[in-house]
C-alpha positions in Angstrom: -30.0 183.3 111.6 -28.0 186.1 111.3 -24.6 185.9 110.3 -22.0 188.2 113.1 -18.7 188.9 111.5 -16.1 189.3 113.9 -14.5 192.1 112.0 -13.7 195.4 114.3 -13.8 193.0 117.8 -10.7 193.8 119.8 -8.4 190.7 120.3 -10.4 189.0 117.2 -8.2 187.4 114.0 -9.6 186.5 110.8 -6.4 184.3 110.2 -5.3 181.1 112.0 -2.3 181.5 115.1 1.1 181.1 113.7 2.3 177.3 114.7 4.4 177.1 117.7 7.8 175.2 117.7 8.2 171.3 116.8 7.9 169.3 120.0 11.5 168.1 120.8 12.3 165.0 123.2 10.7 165.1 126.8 12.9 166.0 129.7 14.1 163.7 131.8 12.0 163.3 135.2 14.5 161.3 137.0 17.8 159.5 136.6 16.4 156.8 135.2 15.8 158.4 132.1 19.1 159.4 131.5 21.0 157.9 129.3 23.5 155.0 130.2 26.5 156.8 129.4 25.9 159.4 131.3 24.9 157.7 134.3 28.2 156.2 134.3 30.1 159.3 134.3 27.9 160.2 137.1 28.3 157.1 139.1 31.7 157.3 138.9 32.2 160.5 140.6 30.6 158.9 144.0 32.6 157.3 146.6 32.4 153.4 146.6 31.1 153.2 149.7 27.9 154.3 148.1 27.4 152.4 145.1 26.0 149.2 146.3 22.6 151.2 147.6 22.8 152.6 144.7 22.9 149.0 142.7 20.1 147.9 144.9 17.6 150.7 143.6 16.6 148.7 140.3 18.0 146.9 138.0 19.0 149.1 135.7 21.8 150.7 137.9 22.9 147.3 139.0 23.8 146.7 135.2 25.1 150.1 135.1 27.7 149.5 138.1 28.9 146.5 136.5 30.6 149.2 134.3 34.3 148.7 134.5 35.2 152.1 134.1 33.3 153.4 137.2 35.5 150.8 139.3 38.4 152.0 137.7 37.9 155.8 138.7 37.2 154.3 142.3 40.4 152.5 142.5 42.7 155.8 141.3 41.0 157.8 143.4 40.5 156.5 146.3 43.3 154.2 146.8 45.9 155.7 144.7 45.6 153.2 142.2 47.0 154.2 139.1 48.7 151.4 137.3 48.8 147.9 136.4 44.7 148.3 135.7 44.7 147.2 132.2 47.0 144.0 133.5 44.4 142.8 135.8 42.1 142.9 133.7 44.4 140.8 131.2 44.2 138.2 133.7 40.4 138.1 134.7 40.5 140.3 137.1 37.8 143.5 137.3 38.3 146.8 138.7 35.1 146.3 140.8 36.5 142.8 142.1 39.6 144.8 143.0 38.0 147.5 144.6 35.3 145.1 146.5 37.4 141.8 147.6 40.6 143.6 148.1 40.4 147.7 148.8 37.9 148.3 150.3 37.7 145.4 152.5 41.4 145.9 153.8 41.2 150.0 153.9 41.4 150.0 157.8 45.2 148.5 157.9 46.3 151.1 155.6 49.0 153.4 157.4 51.3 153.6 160.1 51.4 150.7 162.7 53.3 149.8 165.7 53.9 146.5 166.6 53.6 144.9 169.8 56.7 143.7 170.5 57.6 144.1 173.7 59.8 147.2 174.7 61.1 146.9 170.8 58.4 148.2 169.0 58.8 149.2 165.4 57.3 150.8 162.2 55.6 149.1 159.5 53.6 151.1 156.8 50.8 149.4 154.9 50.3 150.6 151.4 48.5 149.8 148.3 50.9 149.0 145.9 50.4 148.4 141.9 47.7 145.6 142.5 48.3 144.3 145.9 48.3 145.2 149.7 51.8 145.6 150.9 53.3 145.5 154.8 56.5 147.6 154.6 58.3 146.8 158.1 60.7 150.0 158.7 64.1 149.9 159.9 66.7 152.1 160.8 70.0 152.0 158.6 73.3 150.0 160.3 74.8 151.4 163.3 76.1 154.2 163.4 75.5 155.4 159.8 72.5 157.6 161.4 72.4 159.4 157.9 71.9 156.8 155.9 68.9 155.9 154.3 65.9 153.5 156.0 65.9 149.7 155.2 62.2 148.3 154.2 61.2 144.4 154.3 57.9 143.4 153.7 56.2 140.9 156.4 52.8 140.2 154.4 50.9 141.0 151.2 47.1 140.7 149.6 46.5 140.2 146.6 43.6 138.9 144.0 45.2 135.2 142.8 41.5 134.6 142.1 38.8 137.2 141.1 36.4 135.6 143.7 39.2 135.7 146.7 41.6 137.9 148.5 44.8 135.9 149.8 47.2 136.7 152.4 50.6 136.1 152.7 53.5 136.0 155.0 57.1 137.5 153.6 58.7 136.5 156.8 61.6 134.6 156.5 64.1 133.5 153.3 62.0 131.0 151.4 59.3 132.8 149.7 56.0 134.0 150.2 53.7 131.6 151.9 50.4 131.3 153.5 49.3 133.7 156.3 46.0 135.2 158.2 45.0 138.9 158.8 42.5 139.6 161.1 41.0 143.5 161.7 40.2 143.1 165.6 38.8 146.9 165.5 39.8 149.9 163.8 42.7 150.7 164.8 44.6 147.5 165.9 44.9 144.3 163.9 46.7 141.3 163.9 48.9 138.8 161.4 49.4 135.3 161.9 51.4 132.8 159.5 50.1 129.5 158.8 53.4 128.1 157.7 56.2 128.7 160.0 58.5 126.1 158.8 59.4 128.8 155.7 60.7 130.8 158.9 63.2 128.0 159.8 67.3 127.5 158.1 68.6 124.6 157.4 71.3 124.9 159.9 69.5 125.7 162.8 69.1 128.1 165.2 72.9 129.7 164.3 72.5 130.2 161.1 69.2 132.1 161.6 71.1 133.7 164.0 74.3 135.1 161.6 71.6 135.8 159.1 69.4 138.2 161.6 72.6 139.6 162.5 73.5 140.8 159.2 70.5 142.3 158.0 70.2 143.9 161.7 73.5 145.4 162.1 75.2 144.5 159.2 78.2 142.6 161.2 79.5 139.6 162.2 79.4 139.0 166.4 82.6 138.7 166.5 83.0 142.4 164.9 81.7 143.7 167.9 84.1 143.9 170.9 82.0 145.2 173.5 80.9 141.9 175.7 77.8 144.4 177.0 76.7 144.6 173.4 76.9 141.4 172.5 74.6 140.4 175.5 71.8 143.3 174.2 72.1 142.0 170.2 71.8 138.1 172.0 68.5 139.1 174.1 66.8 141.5 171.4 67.2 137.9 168.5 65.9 135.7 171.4 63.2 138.3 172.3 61.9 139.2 168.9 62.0 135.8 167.2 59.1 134.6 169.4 57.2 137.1 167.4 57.7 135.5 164.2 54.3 133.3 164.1 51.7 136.2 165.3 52.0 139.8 165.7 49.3 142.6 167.0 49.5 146.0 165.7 48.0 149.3 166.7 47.5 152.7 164.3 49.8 155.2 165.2 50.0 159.3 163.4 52.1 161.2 162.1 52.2 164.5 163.9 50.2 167.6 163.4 53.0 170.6 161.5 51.9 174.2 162.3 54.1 177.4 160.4 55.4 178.3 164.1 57.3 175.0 164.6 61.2 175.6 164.8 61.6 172.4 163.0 58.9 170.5 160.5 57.7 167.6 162.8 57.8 164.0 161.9 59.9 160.7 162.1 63.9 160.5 163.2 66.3 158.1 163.3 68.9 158.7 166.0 72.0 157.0 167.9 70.8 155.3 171.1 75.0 153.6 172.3 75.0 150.3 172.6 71.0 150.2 171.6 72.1 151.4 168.1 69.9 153.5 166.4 66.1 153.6 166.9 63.6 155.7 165.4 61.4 158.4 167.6 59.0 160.6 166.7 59.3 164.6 166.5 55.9 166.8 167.8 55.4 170.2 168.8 53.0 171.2 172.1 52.7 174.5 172.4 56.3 175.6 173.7 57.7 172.2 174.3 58.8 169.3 171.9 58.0 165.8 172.9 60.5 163.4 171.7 59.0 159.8 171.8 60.3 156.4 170.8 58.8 154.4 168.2 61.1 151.5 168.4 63.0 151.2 172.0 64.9 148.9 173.9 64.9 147.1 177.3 65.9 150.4 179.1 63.8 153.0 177.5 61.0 150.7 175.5 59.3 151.9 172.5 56.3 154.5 173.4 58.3 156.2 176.4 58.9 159.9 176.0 62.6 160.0 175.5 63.2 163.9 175.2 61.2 166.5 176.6 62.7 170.0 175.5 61.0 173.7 176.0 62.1 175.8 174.2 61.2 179.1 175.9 64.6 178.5 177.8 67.3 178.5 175.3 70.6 178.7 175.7 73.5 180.9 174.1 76.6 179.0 173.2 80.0 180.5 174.2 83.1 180.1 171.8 84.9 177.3 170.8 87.3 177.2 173.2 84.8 177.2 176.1 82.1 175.1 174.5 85.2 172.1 174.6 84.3 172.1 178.7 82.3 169.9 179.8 82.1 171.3 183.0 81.2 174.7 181.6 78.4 173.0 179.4 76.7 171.3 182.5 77.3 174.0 185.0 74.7 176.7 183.0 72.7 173.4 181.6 72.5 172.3 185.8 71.5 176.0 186.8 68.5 176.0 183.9 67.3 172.7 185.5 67.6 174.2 189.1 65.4 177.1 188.1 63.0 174.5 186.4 62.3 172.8 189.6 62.0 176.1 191.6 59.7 177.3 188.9 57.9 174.0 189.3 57.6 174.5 193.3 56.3 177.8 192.8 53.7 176.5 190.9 52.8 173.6 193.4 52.7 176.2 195.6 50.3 178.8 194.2 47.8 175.5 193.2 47.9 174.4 196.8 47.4 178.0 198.4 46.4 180.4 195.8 45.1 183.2 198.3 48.4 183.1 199.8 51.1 186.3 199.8 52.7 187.2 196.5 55.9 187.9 198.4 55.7 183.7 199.4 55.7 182.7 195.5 59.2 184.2 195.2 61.8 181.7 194.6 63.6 180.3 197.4 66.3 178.4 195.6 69.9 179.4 196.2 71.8 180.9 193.3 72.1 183.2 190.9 70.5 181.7 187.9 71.0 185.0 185.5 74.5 185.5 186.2 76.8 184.4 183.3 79.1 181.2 184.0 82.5 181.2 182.6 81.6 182.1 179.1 78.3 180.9 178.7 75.0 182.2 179.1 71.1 181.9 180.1 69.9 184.7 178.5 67.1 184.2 177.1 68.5 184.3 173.0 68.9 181.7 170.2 71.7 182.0 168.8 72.3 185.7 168.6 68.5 186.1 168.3 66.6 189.2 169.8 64.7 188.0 173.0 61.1 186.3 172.4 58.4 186.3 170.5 54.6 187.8 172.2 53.4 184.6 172.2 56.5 183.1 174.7 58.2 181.3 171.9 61.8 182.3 171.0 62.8 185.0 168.4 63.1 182.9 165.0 66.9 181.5 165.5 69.8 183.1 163.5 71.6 179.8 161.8 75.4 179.3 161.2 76.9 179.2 165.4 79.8 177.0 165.6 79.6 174.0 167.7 81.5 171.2 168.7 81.3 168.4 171.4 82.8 169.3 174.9 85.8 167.0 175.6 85.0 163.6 177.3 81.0 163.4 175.0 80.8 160.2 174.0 79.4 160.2 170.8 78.1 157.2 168.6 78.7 159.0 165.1 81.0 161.7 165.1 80.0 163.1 162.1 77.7 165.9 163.1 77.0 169.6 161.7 80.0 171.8 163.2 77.6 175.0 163.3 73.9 174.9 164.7 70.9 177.2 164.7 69.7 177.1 168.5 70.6 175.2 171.7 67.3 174.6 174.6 67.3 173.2 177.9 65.6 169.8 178.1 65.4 166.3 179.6 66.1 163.2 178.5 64.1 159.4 180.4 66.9 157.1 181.6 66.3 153.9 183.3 67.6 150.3 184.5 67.3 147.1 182.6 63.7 146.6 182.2 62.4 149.8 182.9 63.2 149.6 186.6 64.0 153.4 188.0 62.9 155.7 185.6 64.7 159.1 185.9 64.4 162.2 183.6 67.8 164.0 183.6 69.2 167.2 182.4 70.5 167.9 179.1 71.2 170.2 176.2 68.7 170.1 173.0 70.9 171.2 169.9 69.0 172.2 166.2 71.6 171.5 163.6 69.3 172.1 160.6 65.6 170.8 159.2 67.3 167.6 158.7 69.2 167.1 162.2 69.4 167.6 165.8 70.9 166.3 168.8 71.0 166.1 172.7 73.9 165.9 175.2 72.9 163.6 178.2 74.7 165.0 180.9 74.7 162.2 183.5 75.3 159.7 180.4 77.9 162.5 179.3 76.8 161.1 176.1 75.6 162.4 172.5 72.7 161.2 170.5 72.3 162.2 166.7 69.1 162.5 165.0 68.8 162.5 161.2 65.3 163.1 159.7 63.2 160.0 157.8 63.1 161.2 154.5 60.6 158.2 153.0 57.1 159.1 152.1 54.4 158.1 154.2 51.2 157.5 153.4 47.5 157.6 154.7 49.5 158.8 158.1 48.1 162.1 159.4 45.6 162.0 162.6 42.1 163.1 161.1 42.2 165.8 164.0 44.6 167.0 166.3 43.2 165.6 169.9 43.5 161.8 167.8 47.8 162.3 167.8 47.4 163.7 171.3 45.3 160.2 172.3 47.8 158.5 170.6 50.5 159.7 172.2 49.0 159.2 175.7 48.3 155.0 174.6 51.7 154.8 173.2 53.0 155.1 176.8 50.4 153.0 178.5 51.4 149.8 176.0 54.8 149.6 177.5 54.8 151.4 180.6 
């Protein structure tokens, strides 16, 4: 046979291919053939809420989970956890347990609440604190210290005693922590119940639970305060609220939306309410008016009623010192705002109820001249020296630094307020009878002391309320969207009305 060489054939070699590189390790296919450490950093980088799936995939990520340091990650991260980790687990107590038995299964309550306690109300802000679940009830400083900063009492706390078991318990009362219930009715409402109300009771009775409210209340004695009307209100508001020491229902309630336009940052106050004492509202902007609504109330006004309701495309220009002191002055132009207000409203009544009808019968038909300048003071449309409005209808940013002071015969709580102001709006304030009975809103004057601080002059009351801002840091508080504070609002009413 011959022999073919395969000398001269294109694509032909007489020598053997080079070798190719060494074969290195296979690539992973799937995460199971990653490494462990690596699926931990991975893991840990996934919200909780996730991981048990994940566990129930094989077994090998169910060992993998049982990895301390994925829990830990969880608990900083999500709950803001951030110290006291390497105690618990000092005294037996995972990360994963903490995240699993306590966290997680308690992450609806966290926030801002409102309790259902009649036309009192309240604040209480639940937080994760260190390695428990904390309860902070808020309260306003002593009357009429309106500047001072808020008290905070805790009612209840959870914690991990055991690894196995979260425990509740109550704060109430002067003799310790002791056992108590939470239950979640539905997301945003709960309810606490103590299992040991004798911790609640004094040895001397009624009286001396009595004094000792009374102190920590309004940091007095009864006989320091003179004013028989008074006493009567402190009496009713112990007797009220001390039925609410066994079981108490709470519902979610937001901190306002903020938007760059505001005039003022929205958000919580504290403010002088007479023989009330002070109560704490909450600040929001809607469009050109500012809703002023009460957190904690009384049996006049209860908590969840809209107290102040201001617009602020009708502000008013304060005259000098020497007229400002007139009362009259002050509530003649306030009065002749309010009368425009209602003609405006009757116009608009008007054109709903007949909207083909003549221009010429929309015009006003209220007497007065509601331009014209009254002793002194003024309508026109300025804030404090500021040039007109803006295009969208709200006022011309206000120029700060106009002197004020109360007209003579104001009754005011705390007379230590801001002598200058930034702007002054026309607004209304709710006033009612003992139990809510005749609900009225009345005219008044809206006055912007600073970021920090503003006021309102009731004129019927002839009264003046001052409103300090709550400085305290609140967490897991904002509404996820706006139309959830605007709901809010609108069920805040409908507990108490």
């Amino acid at each position: 046979m011959e022999r073919r060489m395969a000398v001269g054939v294109p694509g032909a070699s007489s020598t053997p291919p080079a070798p190719g590189p060494a074969p290195g390790p296979a690539r992973p296919r799937s995460l199971l053939d990653l490494p462990p450490e690596l699926l931990v950093e991975i893991f840990s980088f996934l919200p909780g809420v996730s991981l048990p799936n994940i566990a129930a995939a094989c077994r090998k990520f169910q060992q993998i989970l049982n990895t301390d340091t994925i829990w830990r990650r969880r608990c900083r991260q999500e709950y803001g956890v951030t110290e006291n980790l390497r105690r618990l687990e000092m005294v037996g107590v995972a990360c994963r347990d903490l995240y699993i038995k306590l966290l997680h299964p308690y992450r609806n309550i966290l926030g801002l609440w409102q309790p259902d306690i009649g036309p009192y109300g309240g604040l209480l802000n639940v937080v994760v604190d260190g390695l428990f679940i904390i309860g902070w009830m808020y309260l306003p400083p002593h009357d009429p210290r309106v500047n001072d900063a808020m008290r905070c009492k805790p009612l209840f706390r959870i914690h991990l005693w055991e690894k196995n078991k979260a425990e509740v318990e109550c704060m109430y009362g002067h003799k310790g922590s002791h056992k108590g219930d939470i239950q979640i009715v539905k997301k945003d409402e709960f309810s606490t119940k103590c299992n040991q109300t004798d911790f609640h009771r004094m040895a001397g009775g009624r009286q001396e639970e009595f004094r000792t409210w009374l102190a920590e209340e309004w940091g007095r004695t009864l006989e320091d305060i003179f004013h028989e009307h008074m006493q009567e209100l402190i009496l009713m508001k112990f007797i009220y609220t001390s039925q609410y020491d066994n079981c108490l229902t709470y519902r979610r309630i937001y901190l306002p939306p903020f938007s760059p336009e505001d005039l003022i940052a929205p958000g919580l106050f504290k403010g002088t309410y007479g023989s009330h004492g002070l109560e704490i509202v909450m600040l929001s902007f809607h469009g050109t008016q500012i809703k002023v609504t009460k957190i904690t109330g009384d049996p006049n006004v209860p908590a969840g009623q809209l107290t102040l309701h201001i617009d602020v495309t009708r502000p008013v220009q304060l005259p000098d010192i020497e007229h400002l002191r007139s009362f009259d002055k002050l509530s003649r132009i306030v009065l002749e705002i309010h009368q425009q207000v209602q003609c405006d409203q009757q116009n608009q009544e008007h054109w709903h109820e007949n909207p083909q009808s003549d221009m010429d019968s929309l015009q006003p038909t209220c007497n007065g001249d509601h331009g014209a300048k009254a002793d002194g003071m003024s309508t026109k449309p300025e804030t404090g020296g500021a040039e007109g409005a803006t295009a969208g209808g709200l006022p011309a940013p206000p120029v700060p630094g106009q002197p004020f002071v109360l007209p003579v015969g104001v009754m005011a709580r705390n007379e230590v307020y801001p002598r200058k102001c930034r702007a002054c709006f026309y607004g209304t304030g709710l006033i009612a009878g003992h139990g809510f009975t005749s609900p009225e809103r009345t005219p008044g004057l809206f006055v912007l002391f600073d970021e920090r601080c503003f006021g309102f002059i009731w004129l019927d009351l002839k009264s003046f309320s001052l409103y300090s801002r709550i400085e305290d840091s609140l967490r897991s508080a904002q509404a996820p969207f706006t139309e959830a504070f605007e709901l809010m609002l609108k069920s805040m009413q409908s507990w108490t009305s």
